[in-house]
mmCIF file as Biopython writes it, N, C-alpha, C and O atoms, coordinates in Angstrom:
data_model
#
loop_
_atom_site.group_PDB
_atom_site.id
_atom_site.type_symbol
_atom_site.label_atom_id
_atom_site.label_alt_id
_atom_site.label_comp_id
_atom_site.label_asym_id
_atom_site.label_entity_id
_atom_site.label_seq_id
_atom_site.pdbx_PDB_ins_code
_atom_site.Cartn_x
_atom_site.Cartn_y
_atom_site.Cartn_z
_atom_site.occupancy
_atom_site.B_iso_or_equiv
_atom_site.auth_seq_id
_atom_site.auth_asym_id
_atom_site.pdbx_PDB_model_num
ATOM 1   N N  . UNK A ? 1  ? 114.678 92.647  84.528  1.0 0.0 1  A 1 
ATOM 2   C CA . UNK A ? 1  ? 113.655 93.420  85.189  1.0 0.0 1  A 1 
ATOM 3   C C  . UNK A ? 1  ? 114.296 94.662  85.815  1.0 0.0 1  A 1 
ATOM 4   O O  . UNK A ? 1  ? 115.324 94.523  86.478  1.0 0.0 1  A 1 
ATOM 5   N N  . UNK A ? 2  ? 113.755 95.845  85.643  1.0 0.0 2  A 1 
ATOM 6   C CA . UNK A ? 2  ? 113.933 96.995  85.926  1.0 0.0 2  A 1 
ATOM 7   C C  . UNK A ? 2  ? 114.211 96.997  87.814  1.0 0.0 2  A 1 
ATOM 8   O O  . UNK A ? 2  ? 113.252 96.380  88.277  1.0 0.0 2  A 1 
ATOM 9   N N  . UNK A ? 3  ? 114.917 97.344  88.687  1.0 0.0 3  A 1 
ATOM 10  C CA . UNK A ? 3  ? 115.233 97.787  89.845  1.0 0.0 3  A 1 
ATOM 11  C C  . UNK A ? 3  ? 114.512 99.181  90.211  1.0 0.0 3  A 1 
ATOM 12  O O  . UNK A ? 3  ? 115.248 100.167 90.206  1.0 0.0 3  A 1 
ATOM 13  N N  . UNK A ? 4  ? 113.594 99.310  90.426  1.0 0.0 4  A 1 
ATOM 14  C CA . UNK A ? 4  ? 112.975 100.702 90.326  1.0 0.0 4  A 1 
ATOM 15  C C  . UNK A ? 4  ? 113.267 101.035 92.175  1.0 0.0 4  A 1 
ATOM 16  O O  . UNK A ? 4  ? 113.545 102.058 92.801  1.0 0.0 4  A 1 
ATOM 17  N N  . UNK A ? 5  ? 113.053 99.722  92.535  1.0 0.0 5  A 1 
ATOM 18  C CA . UNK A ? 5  ? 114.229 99.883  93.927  1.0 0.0 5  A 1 
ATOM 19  C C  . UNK A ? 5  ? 114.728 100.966 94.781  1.0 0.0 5  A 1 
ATOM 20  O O  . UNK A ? 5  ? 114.524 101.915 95.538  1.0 0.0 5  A 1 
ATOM 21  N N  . UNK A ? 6  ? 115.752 99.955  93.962  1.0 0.0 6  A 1 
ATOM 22  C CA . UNK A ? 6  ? 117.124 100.939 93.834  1.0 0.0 6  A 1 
ATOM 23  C C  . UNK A ? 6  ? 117.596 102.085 93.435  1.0 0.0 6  A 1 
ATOM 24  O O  . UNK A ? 6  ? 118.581 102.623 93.940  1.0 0.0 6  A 1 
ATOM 25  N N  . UNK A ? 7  ? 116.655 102.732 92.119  1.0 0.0 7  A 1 
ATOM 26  C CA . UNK A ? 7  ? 116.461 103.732 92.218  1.0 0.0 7  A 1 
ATOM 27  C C  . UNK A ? 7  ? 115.421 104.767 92.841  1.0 0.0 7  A 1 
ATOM 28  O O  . UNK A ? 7  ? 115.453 105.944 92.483  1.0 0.0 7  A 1 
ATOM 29  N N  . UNK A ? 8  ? 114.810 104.465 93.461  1.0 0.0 8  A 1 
ATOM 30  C CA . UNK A ? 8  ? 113.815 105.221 94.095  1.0 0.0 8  A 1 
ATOM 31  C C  . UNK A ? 8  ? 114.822 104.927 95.338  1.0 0.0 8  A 1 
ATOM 32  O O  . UNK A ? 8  ? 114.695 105.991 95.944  1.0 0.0 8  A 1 
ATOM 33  N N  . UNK A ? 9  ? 115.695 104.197 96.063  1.0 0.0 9  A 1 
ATOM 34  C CA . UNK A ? 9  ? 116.198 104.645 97.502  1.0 0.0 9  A 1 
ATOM 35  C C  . UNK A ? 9  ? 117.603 105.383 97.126  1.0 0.0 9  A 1 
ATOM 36  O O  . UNK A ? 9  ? 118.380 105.681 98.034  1.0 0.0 9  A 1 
ATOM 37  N N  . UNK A ? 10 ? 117.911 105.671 95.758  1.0 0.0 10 A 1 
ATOM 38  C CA . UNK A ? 10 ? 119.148 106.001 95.336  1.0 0.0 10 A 1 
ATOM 39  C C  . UNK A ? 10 ? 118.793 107.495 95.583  1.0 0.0 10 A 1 
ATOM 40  O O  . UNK A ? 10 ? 119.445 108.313 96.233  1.0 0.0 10 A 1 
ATOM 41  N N  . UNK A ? 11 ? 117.556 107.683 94.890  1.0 0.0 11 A 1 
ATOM 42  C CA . UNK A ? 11 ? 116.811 109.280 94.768  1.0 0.0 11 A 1 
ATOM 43  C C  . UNK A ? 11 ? 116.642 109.670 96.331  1.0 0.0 11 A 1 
ATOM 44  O O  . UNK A ? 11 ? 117.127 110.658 96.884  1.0 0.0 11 A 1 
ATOM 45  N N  . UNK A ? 12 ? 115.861 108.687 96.895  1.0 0.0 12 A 1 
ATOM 46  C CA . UNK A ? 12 ? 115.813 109.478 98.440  1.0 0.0 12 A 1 
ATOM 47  C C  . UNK A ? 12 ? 117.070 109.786 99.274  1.0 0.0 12 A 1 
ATOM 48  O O  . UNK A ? 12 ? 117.104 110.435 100.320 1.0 0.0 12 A 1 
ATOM 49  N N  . UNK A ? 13 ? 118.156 109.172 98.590  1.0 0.0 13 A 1 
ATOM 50  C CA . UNK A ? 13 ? 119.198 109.575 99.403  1.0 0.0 13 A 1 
ATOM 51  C C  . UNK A ? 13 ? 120.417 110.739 98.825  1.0 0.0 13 A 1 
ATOM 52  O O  . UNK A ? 13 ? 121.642 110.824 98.909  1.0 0.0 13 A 1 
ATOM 53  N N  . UNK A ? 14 ? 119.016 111.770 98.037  1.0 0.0 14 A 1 
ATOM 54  C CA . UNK A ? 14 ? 119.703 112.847 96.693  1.0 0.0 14 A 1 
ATOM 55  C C  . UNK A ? 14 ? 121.540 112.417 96.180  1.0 0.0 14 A 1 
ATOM 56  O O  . UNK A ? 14 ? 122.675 112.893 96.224  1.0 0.0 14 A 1 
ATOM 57  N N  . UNK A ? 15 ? 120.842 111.285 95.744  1.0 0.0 15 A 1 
ATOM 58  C CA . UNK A ? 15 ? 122.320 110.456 95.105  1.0 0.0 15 A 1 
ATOM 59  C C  . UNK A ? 15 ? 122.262 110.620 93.924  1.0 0.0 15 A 1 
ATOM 60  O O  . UNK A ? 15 ? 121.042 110.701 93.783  1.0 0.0 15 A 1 
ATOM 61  N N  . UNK A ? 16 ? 122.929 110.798 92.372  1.0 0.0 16 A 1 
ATOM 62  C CA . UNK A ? 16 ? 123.374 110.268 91.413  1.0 0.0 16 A 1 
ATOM 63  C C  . UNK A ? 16 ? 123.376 109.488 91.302  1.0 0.0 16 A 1 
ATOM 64  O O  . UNK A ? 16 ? 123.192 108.837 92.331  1.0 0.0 16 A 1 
ATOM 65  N N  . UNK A ? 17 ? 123.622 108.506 89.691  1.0 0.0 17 A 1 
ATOM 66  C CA . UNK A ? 17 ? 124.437 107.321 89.615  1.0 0.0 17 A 1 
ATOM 67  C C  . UNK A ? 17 ? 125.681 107.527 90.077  1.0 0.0 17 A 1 
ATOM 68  O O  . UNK A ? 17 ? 126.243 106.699 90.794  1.0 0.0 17 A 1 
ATOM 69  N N  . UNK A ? 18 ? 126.185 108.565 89.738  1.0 0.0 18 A 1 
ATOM 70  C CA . UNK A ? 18 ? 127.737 108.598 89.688  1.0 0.0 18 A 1 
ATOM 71  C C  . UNK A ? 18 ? 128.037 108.990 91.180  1.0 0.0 18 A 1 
ATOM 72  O O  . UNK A ? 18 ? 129.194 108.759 91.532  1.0 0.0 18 A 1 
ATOM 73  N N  . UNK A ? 19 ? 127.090 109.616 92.245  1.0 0.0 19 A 1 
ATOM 74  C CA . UNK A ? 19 ? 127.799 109.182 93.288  1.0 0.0 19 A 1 
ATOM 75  C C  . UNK A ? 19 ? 127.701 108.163 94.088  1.0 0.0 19 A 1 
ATOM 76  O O  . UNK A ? 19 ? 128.389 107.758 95.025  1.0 0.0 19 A 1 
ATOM 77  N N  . UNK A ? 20 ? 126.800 107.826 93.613  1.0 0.0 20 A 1 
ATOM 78  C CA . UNK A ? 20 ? 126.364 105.790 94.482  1.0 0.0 20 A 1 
ATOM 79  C C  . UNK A ? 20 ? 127.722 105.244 93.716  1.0 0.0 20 A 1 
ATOM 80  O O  . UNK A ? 20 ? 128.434 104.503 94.393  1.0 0.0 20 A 1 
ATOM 81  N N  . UNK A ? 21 ? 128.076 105.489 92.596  1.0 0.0 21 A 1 
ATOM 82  C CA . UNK A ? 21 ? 128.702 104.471 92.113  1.0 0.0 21 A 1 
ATOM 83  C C  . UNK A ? 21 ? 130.509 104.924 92.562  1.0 0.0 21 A 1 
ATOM 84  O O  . UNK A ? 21 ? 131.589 104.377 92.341  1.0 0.0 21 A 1 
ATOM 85  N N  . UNK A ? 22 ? 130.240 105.738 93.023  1.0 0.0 22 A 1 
ATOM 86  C CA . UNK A ? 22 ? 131.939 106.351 93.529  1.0 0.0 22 A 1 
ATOM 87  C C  . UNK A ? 22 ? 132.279 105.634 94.544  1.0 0.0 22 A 1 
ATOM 88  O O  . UNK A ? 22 ? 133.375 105.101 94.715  1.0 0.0 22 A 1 
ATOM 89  N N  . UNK A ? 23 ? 131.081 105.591 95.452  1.0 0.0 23 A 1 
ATOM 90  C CA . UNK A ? 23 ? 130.539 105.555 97.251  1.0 0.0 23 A 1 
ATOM 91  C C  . UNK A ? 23 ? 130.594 103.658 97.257  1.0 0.0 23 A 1 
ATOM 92  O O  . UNK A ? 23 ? 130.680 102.957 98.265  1.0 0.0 23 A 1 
ATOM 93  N N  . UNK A ? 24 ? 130.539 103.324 96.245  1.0 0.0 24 A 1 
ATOM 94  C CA . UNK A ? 24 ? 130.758 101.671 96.093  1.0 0.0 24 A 1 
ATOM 95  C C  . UNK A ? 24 ? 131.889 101.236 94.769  1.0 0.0 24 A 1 
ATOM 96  O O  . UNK A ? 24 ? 132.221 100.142 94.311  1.0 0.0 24 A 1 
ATOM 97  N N  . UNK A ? 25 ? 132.168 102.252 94.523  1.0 0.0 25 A 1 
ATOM 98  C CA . UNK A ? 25 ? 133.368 101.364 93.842  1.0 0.0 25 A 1 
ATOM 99  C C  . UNK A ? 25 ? 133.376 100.888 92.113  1.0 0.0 25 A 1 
ATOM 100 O O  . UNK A ? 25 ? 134.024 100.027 91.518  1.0 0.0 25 A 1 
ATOM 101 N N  . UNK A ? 26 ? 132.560 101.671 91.751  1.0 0.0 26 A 1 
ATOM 102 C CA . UNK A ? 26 ? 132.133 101.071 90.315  1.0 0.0 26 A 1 
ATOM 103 C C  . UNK A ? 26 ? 131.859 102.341 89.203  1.0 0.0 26 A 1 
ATOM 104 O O  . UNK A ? 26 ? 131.958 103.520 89.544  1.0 0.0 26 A 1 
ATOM 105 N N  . UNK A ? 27 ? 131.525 101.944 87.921  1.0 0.0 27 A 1 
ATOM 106 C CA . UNK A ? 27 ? 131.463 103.171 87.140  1.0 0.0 27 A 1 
ATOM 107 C C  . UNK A ? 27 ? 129.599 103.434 87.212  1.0 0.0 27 A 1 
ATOM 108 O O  . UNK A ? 27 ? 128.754 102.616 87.576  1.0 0.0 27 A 1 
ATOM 109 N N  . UNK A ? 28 ? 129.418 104.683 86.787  1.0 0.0 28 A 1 
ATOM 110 C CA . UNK A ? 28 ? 127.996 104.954 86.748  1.0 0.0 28 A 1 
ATOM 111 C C  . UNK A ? 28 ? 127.202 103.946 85.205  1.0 0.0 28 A 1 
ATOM 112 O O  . UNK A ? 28 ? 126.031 103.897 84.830  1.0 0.0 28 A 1 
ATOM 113 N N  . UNK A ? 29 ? 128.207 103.408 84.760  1.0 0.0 29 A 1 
ATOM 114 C CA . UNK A ? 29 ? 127.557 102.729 84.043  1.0 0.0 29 A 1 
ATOM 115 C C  . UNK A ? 29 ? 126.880 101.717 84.549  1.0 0.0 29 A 1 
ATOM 116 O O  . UNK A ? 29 ? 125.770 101.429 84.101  1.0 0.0 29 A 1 
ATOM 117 N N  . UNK A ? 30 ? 127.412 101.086 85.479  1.0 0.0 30 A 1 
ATOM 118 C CA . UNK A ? 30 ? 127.099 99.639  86.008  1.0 0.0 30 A 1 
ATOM 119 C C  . UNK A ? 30 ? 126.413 99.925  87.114  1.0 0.0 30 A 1 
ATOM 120 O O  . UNK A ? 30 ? 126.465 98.951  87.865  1.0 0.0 30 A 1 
ATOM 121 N N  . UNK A ? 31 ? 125.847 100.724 87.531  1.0 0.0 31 A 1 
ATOM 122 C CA . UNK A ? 31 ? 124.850 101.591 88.136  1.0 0.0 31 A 1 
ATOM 123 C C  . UNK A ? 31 ? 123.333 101.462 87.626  1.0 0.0 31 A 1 
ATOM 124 O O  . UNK A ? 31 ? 122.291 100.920 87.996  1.0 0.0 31 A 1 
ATOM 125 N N  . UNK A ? 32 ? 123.845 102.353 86.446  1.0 0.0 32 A 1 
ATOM 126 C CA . UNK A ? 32 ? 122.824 102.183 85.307  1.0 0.0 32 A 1 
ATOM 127 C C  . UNK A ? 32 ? 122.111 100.963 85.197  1.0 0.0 32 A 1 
ATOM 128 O O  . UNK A ? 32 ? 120.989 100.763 85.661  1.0 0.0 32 A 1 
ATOM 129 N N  . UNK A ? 33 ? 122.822 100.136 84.550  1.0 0.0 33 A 1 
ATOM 130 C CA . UNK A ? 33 ? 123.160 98.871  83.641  1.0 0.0 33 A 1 
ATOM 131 C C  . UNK A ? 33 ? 122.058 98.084  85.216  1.0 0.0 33 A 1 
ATOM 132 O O  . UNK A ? 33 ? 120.938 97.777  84.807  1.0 0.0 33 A 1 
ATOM 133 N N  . UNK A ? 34 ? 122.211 97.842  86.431  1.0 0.0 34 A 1 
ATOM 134 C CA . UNK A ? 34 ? 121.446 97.549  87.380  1.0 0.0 34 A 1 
ATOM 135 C C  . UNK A ? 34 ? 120.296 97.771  87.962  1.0 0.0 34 A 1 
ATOM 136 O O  . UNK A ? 34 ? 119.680 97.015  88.714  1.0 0.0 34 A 1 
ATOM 137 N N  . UNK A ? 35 ? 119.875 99.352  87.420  1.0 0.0 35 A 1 
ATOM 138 C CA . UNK A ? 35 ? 118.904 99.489  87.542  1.0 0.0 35 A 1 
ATOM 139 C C  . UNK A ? 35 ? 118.161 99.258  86.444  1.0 0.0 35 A 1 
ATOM 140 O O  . UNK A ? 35 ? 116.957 99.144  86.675  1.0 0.0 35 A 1 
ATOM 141 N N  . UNK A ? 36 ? 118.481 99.159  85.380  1.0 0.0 36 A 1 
ATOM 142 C CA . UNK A ? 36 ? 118.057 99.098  83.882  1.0 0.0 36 A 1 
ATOM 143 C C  . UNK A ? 36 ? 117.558 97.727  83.893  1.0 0.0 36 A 1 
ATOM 144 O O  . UNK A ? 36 ? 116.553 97.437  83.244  1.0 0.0 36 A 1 
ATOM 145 N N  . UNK A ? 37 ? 118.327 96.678  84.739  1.0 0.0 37 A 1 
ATOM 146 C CA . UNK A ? 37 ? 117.984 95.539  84.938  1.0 0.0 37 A 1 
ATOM 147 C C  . UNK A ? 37 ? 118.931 94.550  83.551  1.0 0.0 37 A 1 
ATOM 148 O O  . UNK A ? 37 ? 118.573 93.465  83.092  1.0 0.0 37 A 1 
ATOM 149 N N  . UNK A ? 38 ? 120.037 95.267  83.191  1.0 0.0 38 A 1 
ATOM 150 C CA . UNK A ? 38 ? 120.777 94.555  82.300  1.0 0.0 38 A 1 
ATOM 151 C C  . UNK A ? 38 ? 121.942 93.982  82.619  1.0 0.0 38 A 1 
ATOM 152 O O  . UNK A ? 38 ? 122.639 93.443  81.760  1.0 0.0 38 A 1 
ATOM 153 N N  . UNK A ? 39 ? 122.376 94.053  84.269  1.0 0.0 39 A 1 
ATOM 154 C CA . UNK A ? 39 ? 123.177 94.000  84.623  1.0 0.0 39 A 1 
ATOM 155 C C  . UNK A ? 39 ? 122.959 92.882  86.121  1.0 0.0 39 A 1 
ATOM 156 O O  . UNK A ? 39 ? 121.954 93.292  86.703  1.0 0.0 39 A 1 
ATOM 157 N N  . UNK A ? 40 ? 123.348 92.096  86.609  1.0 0.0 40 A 1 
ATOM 158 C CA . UNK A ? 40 ? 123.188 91.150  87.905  1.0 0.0 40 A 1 
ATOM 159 C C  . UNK A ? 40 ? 124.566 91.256  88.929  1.0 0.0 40 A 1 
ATOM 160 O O  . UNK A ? 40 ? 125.537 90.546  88.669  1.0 0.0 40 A 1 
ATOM 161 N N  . UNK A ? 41 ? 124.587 92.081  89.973  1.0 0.0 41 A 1 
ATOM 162 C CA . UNK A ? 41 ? 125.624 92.672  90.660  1.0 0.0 41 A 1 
ATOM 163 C C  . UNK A ? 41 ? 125.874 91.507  91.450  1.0 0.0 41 A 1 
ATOM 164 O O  . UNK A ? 41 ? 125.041 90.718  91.897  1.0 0.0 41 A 1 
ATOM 165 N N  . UNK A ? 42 ? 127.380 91.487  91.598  1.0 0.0 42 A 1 
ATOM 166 C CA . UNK A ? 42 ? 127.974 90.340  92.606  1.0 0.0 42 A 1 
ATOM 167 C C  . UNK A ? 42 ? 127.484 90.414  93.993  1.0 0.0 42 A 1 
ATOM 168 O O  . UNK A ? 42 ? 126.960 91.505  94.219  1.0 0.0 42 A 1 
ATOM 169 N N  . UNK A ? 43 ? 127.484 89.668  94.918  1.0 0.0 43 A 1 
ATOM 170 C CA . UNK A ? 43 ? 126.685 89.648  96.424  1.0 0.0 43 A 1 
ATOM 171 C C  . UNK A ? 43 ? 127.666 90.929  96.661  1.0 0.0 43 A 1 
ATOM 172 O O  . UNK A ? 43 ? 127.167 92.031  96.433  1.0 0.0 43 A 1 
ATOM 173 N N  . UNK A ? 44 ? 128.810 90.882  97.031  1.0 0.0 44 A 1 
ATOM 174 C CA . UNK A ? 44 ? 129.588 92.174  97.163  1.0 0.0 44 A 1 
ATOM 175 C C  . UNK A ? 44 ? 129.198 93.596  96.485  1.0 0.0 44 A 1 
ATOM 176 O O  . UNK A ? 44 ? 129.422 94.659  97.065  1.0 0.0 44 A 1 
ATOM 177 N N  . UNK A ? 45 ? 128.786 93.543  95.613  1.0 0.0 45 A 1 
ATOM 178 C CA . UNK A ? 45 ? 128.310 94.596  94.569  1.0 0.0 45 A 1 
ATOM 179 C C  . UNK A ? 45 ? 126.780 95.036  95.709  1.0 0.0 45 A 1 
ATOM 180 O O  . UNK A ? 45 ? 126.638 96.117  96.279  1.0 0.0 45 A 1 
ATOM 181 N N  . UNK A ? 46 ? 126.094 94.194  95.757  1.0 0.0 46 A 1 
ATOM 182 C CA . UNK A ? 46 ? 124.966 94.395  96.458  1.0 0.0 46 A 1 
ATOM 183 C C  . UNK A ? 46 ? 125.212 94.781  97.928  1.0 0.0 46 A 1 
ATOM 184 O O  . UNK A ? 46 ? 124.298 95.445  98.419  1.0 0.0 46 A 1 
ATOM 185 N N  . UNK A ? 47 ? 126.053 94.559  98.578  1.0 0.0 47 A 1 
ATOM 186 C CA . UNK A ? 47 ? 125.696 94.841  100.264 1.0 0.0 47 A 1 
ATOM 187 C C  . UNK A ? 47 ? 126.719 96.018  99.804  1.0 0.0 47 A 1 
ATOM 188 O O  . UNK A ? 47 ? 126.338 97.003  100.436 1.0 0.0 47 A 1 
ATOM 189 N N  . UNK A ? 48 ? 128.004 96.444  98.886  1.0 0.0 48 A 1 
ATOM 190 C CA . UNK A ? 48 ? 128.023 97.923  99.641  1.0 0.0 48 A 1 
ATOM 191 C C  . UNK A ? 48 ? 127.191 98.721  98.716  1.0 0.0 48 A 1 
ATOM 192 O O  . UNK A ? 48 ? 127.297 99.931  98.918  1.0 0.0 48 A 1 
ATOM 193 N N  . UNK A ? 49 ? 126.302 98.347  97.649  1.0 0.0 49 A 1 
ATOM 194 C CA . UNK A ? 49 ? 124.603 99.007  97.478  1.0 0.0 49 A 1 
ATOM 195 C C  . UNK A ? 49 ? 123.796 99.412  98.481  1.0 0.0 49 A 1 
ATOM 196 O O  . UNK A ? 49 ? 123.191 100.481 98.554  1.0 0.0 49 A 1 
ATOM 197 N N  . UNK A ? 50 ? 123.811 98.336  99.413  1.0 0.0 50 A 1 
ATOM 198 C CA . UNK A ? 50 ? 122.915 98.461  100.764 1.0 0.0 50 A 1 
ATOM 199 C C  . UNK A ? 50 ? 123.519 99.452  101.796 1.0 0.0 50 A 1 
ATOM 200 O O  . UNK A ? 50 ? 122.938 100.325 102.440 1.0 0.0 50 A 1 
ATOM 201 N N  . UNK A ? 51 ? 125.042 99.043  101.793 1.0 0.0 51 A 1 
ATOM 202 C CA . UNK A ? 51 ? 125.502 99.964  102.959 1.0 0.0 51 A 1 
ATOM 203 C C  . UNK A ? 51 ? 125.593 101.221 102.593 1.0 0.0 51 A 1 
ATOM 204 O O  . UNK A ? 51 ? 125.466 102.077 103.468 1.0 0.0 51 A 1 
ATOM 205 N N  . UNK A ? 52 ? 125.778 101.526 101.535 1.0 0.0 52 A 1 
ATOM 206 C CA . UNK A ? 52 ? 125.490 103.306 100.943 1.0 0.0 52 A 1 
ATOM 207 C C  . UNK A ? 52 ? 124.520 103.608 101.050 1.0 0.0 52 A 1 
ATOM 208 O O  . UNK A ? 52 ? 124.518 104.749 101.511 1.0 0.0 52 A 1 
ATOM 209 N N  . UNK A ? 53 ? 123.335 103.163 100.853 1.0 0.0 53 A 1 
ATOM 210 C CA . UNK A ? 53 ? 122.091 103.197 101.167 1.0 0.0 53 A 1 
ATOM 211 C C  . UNK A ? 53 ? 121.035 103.564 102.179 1.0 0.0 53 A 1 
ATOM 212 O O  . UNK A ? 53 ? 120.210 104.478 102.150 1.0 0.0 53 A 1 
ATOM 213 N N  . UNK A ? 54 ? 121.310 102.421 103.284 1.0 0.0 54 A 1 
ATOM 214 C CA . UNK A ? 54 ? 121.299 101.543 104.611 1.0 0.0 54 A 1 
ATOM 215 C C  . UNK A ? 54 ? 120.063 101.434 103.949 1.0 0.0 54 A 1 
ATOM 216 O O  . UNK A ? 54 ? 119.058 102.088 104.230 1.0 0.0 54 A 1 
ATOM 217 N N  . UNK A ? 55 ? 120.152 100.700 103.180 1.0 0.0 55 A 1 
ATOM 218 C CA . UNK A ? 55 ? 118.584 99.350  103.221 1.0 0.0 55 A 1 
ATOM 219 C C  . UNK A ? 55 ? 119.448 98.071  103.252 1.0 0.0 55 A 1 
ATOM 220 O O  . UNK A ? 55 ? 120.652 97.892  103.071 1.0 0.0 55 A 1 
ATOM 221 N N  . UNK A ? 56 ? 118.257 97.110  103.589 1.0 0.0 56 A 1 
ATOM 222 C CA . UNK A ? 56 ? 118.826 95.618  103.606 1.0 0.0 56 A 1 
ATOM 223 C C  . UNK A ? 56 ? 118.779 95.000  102.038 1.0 0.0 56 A 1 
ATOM 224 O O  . UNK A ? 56 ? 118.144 95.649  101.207 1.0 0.0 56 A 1 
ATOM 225 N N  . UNK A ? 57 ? 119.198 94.216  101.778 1.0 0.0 57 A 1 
ATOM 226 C CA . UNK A ? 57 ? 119.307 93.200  100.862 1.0 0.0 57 A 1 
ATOM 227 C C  . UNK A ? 57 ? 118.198 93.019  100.299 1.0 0.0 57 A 1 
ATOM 228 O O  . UNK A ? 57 ? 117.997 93.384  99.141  1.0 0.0 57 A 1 
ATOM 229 N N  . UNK A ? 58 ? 116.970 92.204  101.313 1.0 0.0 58 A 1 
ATOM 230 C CA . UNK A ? 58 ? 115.993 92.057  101.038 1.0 0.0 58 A 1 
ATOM 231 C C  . UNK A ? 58 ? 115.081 93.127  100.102 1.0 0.0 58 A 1 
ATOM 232 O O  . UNK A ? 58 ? 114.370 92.828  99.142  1.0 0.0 58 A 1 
ATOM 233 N N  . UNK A ? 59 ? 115.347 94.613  100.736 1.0 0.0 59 A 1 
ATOM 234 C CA . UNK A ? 59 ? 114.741 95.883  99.955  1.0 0.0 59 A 1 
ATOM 235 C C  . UNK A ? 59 ? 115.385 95.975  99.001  1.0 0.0 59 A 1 
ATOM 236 O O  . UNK A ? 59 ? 114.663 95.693  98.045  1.0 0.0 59 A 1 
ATOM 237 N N  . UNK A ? 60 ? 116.184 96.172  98.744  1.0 0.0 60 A 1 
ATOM 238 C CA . UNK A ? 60 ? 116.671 96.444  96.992  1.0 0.0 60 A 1 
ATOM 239 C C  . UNK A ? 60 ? 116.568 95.380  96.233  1.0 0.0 60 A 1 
ATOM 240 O O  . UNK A ? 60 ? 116.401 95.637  95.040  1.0 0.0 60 A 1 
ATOM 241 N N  . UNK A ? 61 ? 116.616 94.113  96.561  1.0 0.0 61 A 1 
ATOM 242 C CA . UNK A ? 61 ? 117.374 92.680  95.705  1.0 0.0 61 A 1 
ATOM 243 C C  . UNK A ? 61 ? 116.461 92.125  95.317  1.0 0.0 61 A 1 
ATOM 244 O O  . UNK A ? 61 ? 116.314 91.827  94.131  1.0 0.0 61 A 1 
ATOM 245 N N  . UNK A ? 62 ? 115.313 91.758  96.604  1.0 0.0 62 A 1 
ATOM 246 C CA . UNK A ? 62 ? 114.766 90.810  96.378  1.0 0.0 62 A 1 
ATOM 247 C C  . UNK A ? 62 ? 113.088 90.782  95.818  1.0 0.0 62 A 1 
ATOM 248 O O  . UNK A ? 62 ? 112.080 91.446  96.061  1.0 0.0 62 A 1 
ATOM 249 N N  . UNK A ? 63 ? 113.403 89.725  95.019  1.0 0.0 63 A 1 
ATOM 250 C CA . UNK A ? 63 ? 112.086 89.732  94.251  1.0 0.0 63 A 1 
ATOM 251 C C  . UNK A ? 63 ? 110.795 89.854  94.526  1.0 0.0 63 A 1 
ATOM 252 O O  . UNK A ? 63 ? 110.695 88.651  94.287  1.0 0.0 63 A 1 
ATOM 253 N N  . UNK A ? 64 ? 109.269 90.285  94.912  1.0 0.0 64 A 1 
ATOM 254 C CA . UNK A ? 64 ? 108.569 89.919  95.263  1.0 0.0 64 A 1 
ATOM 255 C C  . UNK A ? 64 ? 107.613 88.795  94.343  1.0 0.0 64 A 1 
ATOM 256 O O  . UNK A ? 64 ? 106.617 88.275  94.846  1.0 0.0 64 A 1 
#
């Protein structure tokens, strides 16, 4: 399932993939690949998502 999320708080925070993915540690592929929904990020992967961010867990992650 698509993260539309994550990218819609990626956009409000005039981010790239490639600089969210600098700002946490990873390539813009696996950026991608997460929001694309082809990809399932480690709990670590996810909170410094959040802390680049500052949303919680709950806002990007979790399912409704």
């Amino acid at each position: 399932m698509k993260n539309l999320r994550l990218k819609s708080a990626r956009a409000a925070k005039d981010m790239s993939q490639e600089d969210l993915a600098k700002a946490c540690g990873v390539t813009r592929q696996t950026i991608n690949a997460i929001e694309k929904g082809d990809y399932n990020p480690t709990i670590n992967l996810c909170i410094a998502i959040c802390r680049v961010l500052d949303k919680t867990l709950d806002e990007l992650f979790w399912e409704d």
